[in-house]
Structures are given as C-alpha cells and as structure tokens.
C-alpha positions in Angstrom: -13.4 -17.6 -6.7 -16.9 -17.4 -4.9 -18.3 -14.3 -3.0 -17.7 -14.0 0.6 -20.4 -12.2 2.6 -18.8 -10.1 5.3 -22.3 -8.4 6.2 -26.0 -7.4 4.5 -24.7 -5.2 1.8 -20.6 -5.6 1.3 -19.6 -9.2 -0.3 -16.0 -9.9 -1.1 -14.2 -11.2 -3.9 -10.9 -12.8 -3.6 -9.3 -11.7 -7.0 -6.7 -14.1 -8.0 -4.0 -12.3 -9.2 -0.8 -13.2 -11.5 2.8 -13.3 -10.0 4.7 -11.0 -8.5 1.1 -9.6 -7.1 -0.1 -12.0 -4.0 -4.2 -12.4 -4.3 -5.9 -9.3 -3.8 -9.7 -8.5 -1.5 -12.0 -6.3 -3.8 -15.2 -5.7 -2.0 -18.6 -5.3 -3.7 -21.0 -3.1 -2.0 -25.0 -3.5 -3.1 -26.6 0.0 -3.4 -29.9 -1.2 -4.6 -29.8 -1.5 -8.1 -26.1 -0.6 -8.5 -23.3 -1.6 -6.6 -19.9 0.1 -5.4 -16.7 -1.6 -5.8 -13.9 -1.0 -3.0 -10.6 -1.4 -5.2 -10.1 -3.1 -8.4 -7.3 -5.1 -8.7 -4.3 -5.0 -11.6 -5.6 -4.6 -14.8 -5.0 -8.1 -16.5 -7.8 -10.2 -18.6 -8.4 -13.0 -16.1 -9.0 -10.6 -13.4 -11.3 -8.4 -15.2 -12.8 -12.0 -15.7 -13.0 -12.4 -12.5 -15.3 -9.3 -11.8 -17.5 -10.0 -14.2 -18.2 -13.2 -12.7 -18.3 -12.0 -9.3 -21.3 -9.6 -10.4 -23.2 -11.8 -12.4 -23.9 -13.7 -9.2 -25.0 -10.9 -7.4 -27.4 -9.9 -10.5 -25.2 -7.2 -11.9 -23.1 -5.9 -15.0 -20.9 -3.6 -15.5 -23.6 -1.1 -16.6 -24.6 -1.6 -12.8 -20.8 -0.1 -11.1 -21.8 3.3 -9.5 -18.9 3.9 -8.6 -14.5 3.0 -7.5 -13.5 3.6 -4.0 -9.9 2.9 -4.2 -8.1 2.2 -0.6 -4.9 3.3 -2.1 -2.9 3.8 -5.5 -0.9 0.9 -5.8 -1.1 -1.6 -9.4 -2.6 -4.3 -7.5 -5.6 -2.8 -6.0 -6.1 0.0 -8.8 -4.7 -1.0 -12.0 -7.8 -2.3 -13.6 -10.2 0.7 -12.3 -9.4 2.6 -15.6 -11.0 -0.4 -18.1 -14.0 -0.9 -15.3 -14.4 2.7 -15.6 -14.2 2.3 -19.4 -16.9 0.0 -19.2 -19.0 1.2 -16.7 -18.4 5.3 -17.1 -18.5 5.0 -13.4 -16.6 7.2 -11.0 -13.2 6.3 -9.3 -12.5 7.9 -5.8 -9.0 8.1 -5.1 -7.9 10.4 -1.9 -6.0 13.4 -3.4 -2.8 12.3 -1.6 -2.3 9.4 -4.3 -4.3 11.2 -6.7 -1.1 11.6 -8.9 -0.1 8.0 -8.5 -2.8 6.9 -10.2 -2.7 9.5 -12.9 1.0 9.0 -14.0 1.9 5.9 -11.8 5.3 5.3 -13.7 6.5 8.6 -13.3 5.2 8.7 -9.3 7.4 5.5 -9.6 10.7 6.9 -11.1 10.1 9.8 -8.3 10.4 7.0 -5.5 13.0 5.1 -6.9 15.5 8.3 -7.8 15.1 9.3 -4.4 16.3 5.7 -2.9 19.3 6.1 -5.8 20.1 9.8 -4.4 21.6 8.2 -1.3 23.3 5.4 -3.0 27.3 5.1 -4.0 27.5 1.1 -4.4 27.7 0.9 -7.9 26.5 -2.5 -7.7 23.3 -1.7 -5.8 22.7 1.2 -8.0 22.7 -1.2 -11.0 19.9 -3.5 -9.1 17.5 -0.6 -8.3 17.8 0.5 -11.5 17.1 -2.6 -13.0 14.5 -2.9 -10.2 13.0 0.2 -11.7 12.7 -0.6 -15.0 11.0 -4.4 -13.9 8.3 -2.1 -12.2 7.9 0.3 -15.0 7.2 -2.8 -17.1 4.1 -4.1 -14.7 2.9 -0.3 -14.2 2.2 -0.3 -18.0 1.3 -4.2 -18.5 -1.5 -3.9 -15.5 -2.4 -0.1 -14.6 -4.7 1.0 -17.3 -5.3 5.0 -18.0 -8.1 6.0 -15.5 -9.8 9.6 -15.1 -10.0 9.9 -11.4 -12.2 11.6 -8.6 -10.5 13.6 -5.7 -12.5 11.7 -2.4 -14.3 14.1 -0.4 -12.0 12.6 2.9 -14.4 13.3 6.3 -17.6 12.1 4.7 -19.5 9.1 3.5 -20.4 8.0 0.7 -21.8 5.2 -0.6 -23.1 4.2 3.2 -19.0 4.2 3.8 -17.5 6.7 6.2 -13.8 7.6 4.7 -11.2 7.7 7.0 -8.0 9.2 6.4 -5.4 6.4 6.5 -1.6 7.8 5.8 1.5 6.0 6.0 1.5 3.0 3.7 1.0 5.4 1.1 0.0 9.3 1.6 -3.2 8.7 0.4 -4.4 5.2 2.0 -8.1 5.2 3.0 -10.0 3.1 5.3 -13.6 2.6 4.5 -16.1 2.2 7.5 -19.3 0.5 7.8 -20.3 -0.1 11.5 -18.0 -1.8 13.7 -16.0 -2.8 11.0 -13.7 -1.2 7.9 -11.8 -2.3 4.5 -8.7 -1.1 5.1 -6.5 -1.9 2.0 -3.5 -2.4 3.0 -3.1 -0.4 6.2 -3.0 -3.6 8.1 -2.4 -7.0 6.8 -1.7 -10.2 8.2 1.6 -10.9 8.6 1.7 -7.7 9.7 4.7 -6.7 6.9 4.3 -4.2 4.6 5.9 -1.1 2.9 5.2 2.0 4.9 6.0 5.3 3.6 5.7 7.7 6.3 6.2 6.4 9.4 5.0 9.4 11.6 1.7 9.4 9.6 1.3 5.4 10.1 1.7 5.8 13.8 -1.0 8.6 13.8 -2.7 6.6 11.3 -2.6 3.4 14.0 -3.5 5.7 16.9 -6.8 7.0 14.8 -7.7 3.5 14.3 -7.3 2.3 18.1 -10.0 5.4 18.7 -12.6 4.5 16.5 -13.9 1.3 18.1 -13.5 -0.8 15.1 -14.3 -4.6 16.1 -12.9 -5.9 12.7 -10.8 -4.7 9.5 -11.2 -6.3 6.4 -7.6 -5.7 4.4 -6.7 -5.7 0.8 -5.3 -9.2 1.3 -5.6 -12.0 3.4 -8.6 -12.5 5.8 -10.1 -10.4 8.3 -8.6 -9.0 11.4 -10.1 -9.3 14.5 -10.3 -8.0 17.3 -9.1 -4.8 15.3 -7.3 -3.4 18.1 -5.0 -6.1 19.1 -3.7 -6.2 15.3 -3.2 -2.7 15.7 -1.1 -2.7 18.7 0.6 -5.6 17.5 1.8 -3.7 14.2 2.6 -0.7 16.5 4.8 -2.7 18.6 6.0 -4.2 15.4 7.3 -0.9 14.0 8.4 0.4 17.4 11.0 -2.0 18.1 12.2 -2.1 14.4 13.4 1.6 15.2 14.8 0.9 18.6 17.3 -1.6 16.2 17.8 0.6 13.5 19.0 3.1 16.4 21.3 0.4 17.5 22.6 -0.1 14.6 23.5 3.3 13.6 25.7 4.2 16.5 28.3 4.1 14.7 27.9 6.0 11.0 25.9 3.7 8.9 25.2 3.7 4.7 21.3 3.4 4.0 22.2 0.1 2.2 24.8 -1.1 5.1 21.4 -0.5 7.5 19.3 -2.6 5.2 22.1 -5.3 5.3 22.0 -5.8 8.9 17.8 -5.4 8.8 17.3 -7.8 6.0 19.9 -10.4 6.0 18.8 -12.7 3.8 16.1 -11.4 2.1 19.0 -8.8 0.8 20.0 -11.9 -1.6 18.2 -10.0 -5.6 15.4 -11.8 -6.7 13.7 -9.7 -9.2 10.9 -11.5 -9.6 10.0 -11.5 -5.4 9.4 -7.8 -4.6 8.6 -8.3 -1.0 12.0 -10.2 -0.3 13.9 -8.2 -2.6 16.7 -5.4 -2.2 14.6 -2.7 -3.3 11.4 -3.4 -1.1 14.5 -3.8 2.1 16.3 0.0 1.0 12.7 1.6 0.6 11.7 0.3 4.2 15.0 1.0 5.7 15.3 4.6 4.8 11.5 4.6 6.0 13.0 4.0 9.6 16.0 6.0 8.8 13.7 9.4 8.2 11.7 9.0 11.1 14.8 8.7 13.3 15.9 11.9 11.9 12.5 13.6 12.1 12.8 13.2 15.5 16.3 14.4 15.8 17.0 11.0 17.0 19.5 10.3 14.1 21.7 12.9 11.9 22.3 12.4 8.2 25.9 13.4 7.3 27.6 13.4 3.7 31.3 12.2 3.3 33.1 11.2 0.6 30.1 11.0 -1.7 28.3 8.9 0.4 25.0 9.9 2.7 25.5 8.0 6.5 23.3 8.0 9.4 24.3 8.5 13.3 22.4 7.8 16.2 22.6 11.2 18.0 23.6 8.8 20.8 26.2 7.8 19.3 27.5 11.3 18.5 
C-alpha cells in the first residue's frame, strides 16, 4: 500500500495485516535524516515487508528508524517493534502503564483472561474462554516478537510529538499530538466499537480530549476523524447509554455471562476465528460496564451458590 501524507513531516502506511487482525495505520514521522515510527504492526513477514517498502519511498532503511512510539500494547500495533528494533537498535517508547504487556504479553494475557474465568460457573463458557485463551496465546507468540522497551516520559514531547496520556482502552494508550491534530491508536476508531478496559479512565480520557482543541485524530485503523470533537461526544454518548442498559438489565440479579447475553445477542454465537464478534471480546466488555456501575455504587456484586451476580442498587 502507498504512503498517505497527512501533513509536512508525518506520512501514513496502511499495513495490511493477516486475519483475525483488521488492517492497521502505522505512521512515519521524517526527523531529518531519520524518521520515527508511530506503532508497528504484528510481527509477521509480509508486514515487515510492508515497512521496508514504505521507507524506501521516503529515502530510508531500517538503519534510518530513530525510534518506536507505540500508542498502546496490543499484537497488532506492537508485535513487530521487537524485529524493527532488532534491525534498527532503535528505541521503543511504550507508556509504563502497558509496559509489562509488551514485555511478557502472554502472561499479561492469561492475567486478563483468569480474571473473566474467576466470575464464571457455566462450564460450557468456561471451556470457550479457555479455548479462547489458548487461540490468543498462539497469535501472541506467532506475531509479538521479544522487544527491549523504553518507559515514555508521559507530559513531554518528543520527536516534535506532545504525549498525551490516553487510559481506558488499555492503561497505557497514548495519543500523539502534532498541531491541531493527534494519532490516537485506538482510543477512537470509526465505528466507534472497541474494547475498553477502564471505563472511568476512558471517560476522563474523552473529556481530556474534548479540552485540547484537536481538529482531527488519526486512529490505528480506519481513516481520519474529523471534526475530533464530534467523534468524541459521539463515543461518549455511545458508552453512556450502554450503562444506562446494563443498569436496566441488572435490576434483577444478573450472571456476568447472562448480562453479555442480553448485550450481545447474536454476536454471543463462538466464532473463534472473529474476535470482535466473539464470546470472549462480549464477557470482557460486559464486565467493563459491570465494574464501572459498581465503582460508582450504582451496582452491587453478590456471591451465591458459587456464582458472582450483579444488582442495580435500584433494584435492591
């Protein structure tokens, strides 16, 4: 794929990706005689390919990478950083909130998952996140190579980037800003659906970004996003009504995976080579909602024969 330029100094690169991973936006960034990459895709032959291409048009090598900004620690946007770093001996920035992601992915990975399995009895379900699990574990090693990472100095800039502190998709998501505009990984993304982690720090996250003045955000995939604050408020209202039905639902005592049902629907039906539609990526999001209720003491979380349920405290 050709090199899109989305101002003097930052060209992107659509990185066509294999399946399950959806293409991904790594951004090149000239710094004279060097350049900075923003992310790096999964580590796979094709895409590393695909980079090397990419700089050869604009005059570079991989002797030329300064450095790795990554926007978050996820496989598709940092898996191949390790072999560029290889490579290049360049540095790769990684906020210190997904520092550990990126230096032991698979076990950050078990971590997630045996948390979503703490608060499941369906036997059934167990069986398909654990099998879920193991799918992942299989990708992580396949397309995350070993990478000696950076801690970001969050607050500053670097690289003629100002680094914004992003939370919420992950704990360490990062939004890079140059002028009116900003790579935001995946912080925002059109259709406006993806995994969030922390809802409390997304909403702060949102509110940061509606202060900043950012015309438009250039995400991780997908094309640009503009006027930056009407995506914003769209994905707040997004996520704001998603918890006013959660609430509805849990009125009367609900299971994390009888919650997701009623969500998801559909999508519920296991497909484990679809991660977005699958059952895993629907429990993750639902207990998502599910903690932020009861971090607001709008929910309780009560244990009865062996099983965790939620409760609206209106419903109490």
């Amino acid at each position: 794929m050709g090199l899109l330029s989305i101002s003097r100094d930052i060209k992107l690169l659509r990185l066509s990706t294999p399946q399950p991973y959806d293409p991904v936006n790594i951004y090149i960034v000239k710094l004279g005689k060097s350049v900075c990459l923003v992310d790096a895709g999964p580590a796979t032959d094709d895409c590393y390919r695909q980079v090397e291409h990419a700089l050869a048009e604009e005059g570079s090598g991989f002797g030329d990478i300064e450095a790795i900004l990554l926007t978050h620690s996820h496989v598709d946007h940092a898996g191949l950083a390790g072999r560029l770093q290889e490579q290049s001996g360049c540095a790769v920035y990684v906020h210190p909130g997904d520092l550990q992601s990126v230096v032991d992915p698979v076990g950050k990975t078990a971590e997630k998952f045996g948390r979503l399995m703490d608060e499941l009895g369906e036997p059934e379900v167990r069986g398909l996140v654990q099998s879920a699990l193991a799918l992942n574990t299989r990708r992580l090693e396949a397309h995350f190579a070993h990478v000696e990472p950076t801690p970001l100095p969050v607050g500053s800039e670097k690289y003629g980037l100002h680094i914004v502190e992003a939370p919420g998709h992950t704990p360490g998501s990062t939004v890079y800003l140059s002028g009116r505009g900003g790579l935001c990984g995946d912080t925002l993304l059109d259709p406006q659906t993806l995994l969030i982690d922390n809802l409390h720090a997304y909403f702060r996250t949102l509110s940061k970004l509606s202060s900043l003045g950012v015309h438009s955000l250039w995400p991780g995939h997908g094309g640009v996003l503009e006027p930056a604050g009407k995506w914003v408020e769209a994905v707040r209202q997004k996520y704001l009504k998603r918890v006013e039905t959660v609430k509805r639902i849990i009125k009367e005592p609900r299971t994390l995976f009888e919650v997701a049902r009623s969500l998801y629907g559909e999508s519920l039906v296991w497909d484990p080579n679809t991660v977005r539609a699958g059952l895993t990526y629907a429990l993750l999001q639902t207990k998502t909602y599910l903690d932020y209720l009861v971090g607001d003491h709008l929910a309780e979380k009560r244990f009865r024969g062996g099983l965790t349920y939620y409760q609206s405290c209106e419903g109490v």
